[in-house]
C-alpha positions in Angstrom: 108.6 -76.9 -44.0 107.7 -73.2 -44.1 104.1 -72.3 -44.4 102.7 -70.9 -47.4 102.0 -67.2 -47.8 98.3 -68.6 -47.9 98.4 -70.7 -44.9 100.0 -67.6 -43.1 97.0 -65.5 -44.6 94.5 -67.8 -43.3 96.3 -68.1 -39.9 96.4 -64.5 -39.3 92.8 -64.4 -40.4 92.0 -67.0 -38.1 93.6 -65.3 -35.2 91.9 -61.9 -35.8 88.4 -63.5 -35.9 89.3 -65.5 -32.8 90.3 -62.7 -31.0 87.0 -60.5 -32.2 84.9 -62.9 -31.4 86.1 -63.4 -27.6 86.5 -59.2 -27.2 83.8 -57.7 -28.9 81.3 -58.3 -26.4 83.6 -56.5 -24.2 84.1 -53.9 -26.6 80.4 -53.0 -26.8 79.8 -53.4 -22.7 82.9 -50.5 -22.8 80.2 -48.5 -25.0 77.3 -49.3 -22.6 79.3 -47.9 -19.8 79.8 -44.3 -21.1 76.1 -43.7 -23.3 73.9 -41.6 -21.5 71.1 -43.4 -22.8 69.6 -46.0 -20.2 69.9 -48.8 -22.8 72.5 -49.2 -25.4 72.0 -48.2 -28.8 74.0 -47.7 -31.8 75.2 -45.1 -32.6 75.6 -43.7 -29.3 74.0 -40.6 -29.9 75.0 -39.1 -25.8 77.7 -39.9 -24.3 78.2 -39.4 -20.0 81.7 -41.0 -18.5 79.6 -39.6 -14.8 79.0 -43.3 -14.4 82.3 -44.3 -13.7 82.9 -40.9 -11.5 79.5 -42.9 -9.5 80.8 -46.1 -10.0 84.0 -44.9 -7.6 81.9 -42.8 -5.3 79.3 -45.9 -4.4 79.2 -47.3 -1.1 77.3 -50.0 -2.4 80.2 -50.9 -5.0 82.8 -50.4 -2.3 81.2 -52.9 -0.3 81.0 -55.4 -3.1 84.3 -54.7 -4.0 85.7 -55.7 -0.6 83.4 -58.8 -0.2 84.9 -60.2 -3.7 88.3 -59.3 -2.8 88.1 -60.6 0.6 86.6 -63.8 -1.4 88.9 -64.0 -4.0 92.0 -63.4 -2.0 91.2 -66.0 1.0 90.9 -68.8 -1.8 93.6 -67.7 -4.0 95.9 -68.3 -0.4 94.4 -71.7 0.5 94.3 -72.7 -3.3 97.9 -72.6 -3.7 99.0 -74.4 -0.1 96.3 -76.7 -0.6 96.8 -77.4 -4.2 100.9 -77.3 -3.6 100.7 -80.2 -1.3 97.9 -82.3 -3.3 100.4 -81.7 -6.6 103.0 -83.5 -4.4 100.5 -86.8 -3.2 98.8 -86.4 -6.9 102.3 -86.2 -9.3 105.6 -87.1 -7.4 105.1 -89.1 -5.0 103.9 -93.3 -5.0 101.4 -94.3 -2.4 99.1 -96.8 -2.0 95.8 -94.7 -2.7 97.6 -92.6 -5.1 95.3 -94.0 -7.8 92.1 -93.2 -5.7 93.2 -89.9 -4.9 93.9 -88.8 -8.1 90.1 -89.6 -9.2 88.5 -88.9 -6.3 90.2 -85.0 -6.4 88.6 -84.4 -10.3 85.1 -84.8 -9.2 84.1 -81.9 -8.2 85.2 -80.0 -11.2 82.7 -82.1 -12.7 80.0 -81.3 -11.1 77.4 -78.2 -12.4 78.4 -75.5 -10.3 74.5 -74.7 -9.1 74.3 -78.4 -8.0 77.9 -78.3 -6.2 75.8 -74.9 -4.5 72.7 -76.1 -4.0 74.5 -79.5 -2.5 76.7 -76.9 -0.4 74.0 -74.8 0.9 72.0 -77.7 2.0 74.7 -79.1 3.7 75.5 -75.7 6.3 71.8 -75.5 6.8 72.1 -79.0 8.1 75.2 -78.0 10.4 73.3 -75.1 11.5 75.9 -72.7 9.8 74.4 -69.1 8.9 75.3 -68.5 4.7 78.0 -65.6 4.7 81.2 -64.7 2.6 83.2 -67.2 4.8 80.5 -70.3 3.2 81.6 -69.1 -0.1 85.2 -69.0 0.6 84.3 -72.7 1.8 82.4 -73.4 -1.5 84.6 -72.1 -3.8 87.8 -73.5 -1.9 85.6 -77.3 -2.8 85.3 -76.3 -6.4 88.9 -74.6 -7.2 91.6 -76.2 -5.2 91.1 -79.4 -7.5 91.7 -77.5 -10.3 95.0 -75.6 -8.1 96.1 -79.2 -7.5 96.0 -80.0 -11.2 97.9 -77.3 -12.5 100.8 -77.4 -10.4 100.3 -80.8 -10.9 101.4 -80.8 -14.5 104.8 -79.1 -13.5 105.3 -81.6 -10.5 104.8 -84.1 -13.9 108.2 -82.8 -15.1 110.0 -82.8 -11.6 113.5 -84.1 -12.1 114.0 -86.3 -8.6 117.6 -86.4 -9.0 118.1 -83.4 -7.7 116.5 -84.2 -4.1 118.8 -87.1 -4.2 121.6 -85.3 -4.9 121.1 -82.9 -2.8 120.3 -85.5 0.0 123.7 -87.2 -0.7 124.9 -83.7 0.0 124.0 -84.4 3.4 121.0 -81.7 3.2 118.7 -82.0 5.5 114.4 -83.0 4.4 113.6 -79.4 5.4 116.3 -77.6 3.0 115.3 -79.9 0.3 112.1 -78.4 0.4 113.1 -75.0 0.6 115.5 -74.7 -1.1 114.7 -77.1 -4.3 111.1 -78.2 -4.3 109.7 -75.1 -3.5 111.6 -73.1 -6.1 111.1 -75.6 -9.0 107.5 -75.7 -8.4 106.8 -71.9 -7.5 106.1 -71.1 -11.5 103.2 -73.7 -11.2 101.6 -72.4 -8.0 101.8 -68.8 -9.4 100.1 -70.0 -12.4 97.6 -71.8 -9.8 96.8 -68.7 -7.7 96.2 -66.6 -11.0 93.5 -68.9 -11.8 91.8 -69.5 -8.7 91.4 -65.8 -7.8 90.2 -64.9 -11.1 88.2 -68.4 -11.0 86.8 -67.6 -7.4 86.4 -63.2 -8.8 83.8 -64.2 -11.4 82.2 -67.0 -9.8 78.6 -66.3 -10.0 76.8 -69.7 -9.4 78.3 -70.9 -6.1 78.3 -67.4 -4.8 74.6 -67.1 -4.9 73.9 -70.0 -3.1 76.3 -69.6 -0.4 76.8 -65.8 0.4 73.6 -65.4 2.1 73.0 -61.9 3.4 76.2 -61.0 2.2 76.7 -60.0 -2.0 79.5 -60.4 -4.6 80.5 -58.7 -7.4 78.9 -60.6 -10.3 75.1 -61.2 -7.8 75.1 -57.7 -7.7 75.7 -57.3 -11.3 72.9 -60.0 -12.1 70.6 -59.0 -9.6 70.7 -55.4 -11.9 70.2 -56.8 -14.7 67.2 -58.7 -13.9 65.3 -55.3 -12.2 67.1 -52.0 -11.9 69.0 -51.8 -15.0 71.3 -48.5 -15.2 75.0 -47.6 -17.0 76.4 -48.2 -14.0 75.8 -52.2 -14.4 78.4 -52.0 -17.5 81.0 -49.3 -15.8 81.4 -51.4 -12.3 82.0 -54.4 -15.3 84.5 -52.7 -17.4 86.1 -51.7 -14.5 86.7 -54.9 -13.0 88.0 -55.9 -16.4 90.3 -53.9 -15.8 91.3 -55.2 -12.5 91.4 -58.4 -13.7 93.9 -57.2 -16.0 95.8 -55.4 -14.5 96.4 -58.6 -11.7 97.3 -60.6 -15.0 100.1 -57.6 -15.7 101.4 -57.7 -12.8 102.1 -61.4 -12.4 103.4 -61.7 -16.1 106.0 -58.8 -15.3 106.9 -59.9 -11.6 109.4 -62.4 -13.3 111.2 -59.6 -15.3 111.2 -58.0 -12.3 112.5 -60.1 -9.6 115.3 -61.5 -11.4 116.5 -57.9 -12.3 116.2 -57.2 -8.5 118.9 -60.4 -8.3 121.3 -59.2 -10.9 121.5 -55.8 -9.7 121.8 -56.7 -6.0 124.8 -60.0 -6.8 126.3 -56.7 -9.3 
């Protein structure tokens, strides 16, 4: 049955209050970012885009920049081997401590994040291990490979087996199997996985400060500034990793398109 003109109405309404709600805030941090003012007030009565021109010039942000990347990047890796192989033990295959596995690997995604880093932090001090980017990588590797494992998970769910056996019957060897049908059937999921965990591990805030020690992301440095030493340049280095985010987002959704036109035009 076909909705009602109404219903439609009220969808559409729906959707755009949805969508304001979630973006608005964004909207007005995009403001902050180019007012000359030192706090943001409407209307805007000087406006200075210099702060993104500092924002790009900063050392300081450079250095961020490269900590959160190195971060992000490191996990995102991991993540998807990690959570690749733990899709495989959690969704295809039966073992005896399938069942144990599969609850034991949710637990940390249950956990408060500042208790998972408090726990973390207390537990390199008592190995004697010095806080640095590389203990964050460790802590959020604890907190987002789970949730890696989980979402490939879901499209190891819908594996068909019958084409390992098949190709098995084939006389194809465990090895080609993998590579050639696992691996390709489940590549969409562990995409999907990597997307989340580097944006996951990019914004992470409350692991990070426990665990970086001398060493600062992206979103300490951006609370730290908040708390003392407000300036225009807190909302600019934001929008702009907006943006970044975005633009990752982009370039995974059209990668796709991209590689299968790559195919047809090199089989044409």
């Amino acid at each position: 049955m076909k909705p009602s003109g109404l219903s439609r109405a009220g969808l559409l309404l729906y959707g755009i209050l949805t969508l304001a709600f979630l973006y608005l805030p964004l909207v007005a941090v995009a403001f902050a970012s180019i007012s000359k003012a030192r706090y943001l007030s409407f209307p805007i009565r000087r406006y200075d885009t210099g702060w993104y021109a500092q924002a790009m010039a900063s050392d300081t942000v450079r250095d961020l920049l490269l900590v959160s990347l190195k971060v992000a990047g490191i996990v995102t890796v991991i993540s998807m081997v990690v959570g690749f192989f733990g899709a495989l033990a959690f969704a295809r295959y039966h073992w005896r401590f399938r069942g144990l596995f599969q609850k034991t690997i949710l637990l940390p995604i249950f956990f408060p994040q500042t208790v998972l880093g408090l726990a973390l932090l207390m537990w390199f001090n008592a190995l004697g291990v010095v806080p640095s980017w590389h203990t964050a990588v460790v802590a959020h590797l604890v907190w987002i490979s789970p949730i890696a494992t989980l979402i490939i998970a879901i499209r190891a769910y819908s594996f068909d087996a019958t084409l390992e056996e098949a190709a098995r019957d084939m006389g194809c060897s465990t090895l080609q199997i993998f590579r050639e049908i696992t691996v390709p059937l489940l590549m969409p999921g562990v995409i999907s996985a990597g997307l989340f965990a580097f944006l996951l591990s990019w914004g992470n805030f409350p692991l990070s400060l426990f665990t970086t020690g001398a060493d600062s992301t992206l979103p300490e440095w951006l609370y730290a500034k908040m708390v003392a030493g407000y300036s225009p340049l807190v909302p600019t280095v934001g929008v702009l990793s907006v943006f970044a985010s975005a633009a990752l987002l982009g370039v995974a959704l059209l990668a796709p398109s991209l590689v299968r036109l790559w195919r047809q035009r090199a089989a044409g």
